[in-house]
N, C-alpha and C positions, 0 to 999 in steps of 0.2 A: 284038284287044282290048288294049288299053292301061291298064297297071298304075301307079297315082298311088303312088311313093313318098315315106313322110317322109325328110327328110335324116337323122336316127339310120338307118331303115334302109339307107338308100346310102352310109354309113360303115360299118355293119357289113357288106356286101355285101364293100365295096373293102378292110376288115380280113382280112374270110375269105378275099379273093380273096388277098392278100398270106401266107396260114397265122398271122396273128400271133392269133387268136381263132377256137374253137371254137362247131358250132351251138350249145352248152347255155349260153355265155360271151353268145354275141348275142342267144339268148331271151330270157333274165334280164334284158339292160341296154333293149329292145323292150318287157320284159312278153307276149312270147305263146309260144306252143307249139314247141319245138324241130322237129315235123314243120311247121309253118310257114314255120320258117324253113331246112327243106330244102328244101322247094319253092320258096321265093322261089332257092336256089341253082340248081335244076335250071334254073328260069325264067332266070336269068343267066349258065346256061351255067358254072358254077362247081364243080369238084370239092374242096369242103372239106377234107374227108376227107384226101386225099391231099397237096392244098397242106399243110396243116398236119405230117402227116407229113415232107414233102422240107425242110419249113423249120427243124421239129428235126432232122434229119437233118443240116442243113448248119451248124448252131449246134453239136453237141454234135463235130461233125468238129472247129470250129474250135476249140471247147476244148482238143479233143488234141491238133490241132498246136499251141496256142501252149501247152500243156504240155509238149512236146518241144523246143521254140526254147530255152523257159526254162532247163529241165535241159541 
């Protein structure tokens, strides 16, 4: 079966995929249901969740080191 997406949601697909936006962040700017829009993630094979985690992860890393370079 073959799933017609709008281009919003194959920007917020490839947002999530990147961790820069949360399901409740892509609902909202979709207008539909955040279990919506898990399942549109499961369907892409996309771990939200956890991209979003690794990606503050690697932001808040970079603050402390360039607050150590600084000092």
């Amino acid at each position: 079966m073959t799933i017609k997406r709008s281009s919003i949601q194959i920007r917020a697909l490839e947002l999530m995929r990147k961790g820069l936006i949360t399901h409740a962040e892509a609902a909202a700017q979709i207008d539909t249901s955040r279990q919506a829009i898990r399942q549109m993630c499961v369907r892409a094979g996309i771990d939200a969740i956890m991209t979003r985690h690794r990606h503050l992860q690697r932001l808040f890393h970079k603050a402390t080191a360039d607050k150590k370079d600084a000092g």
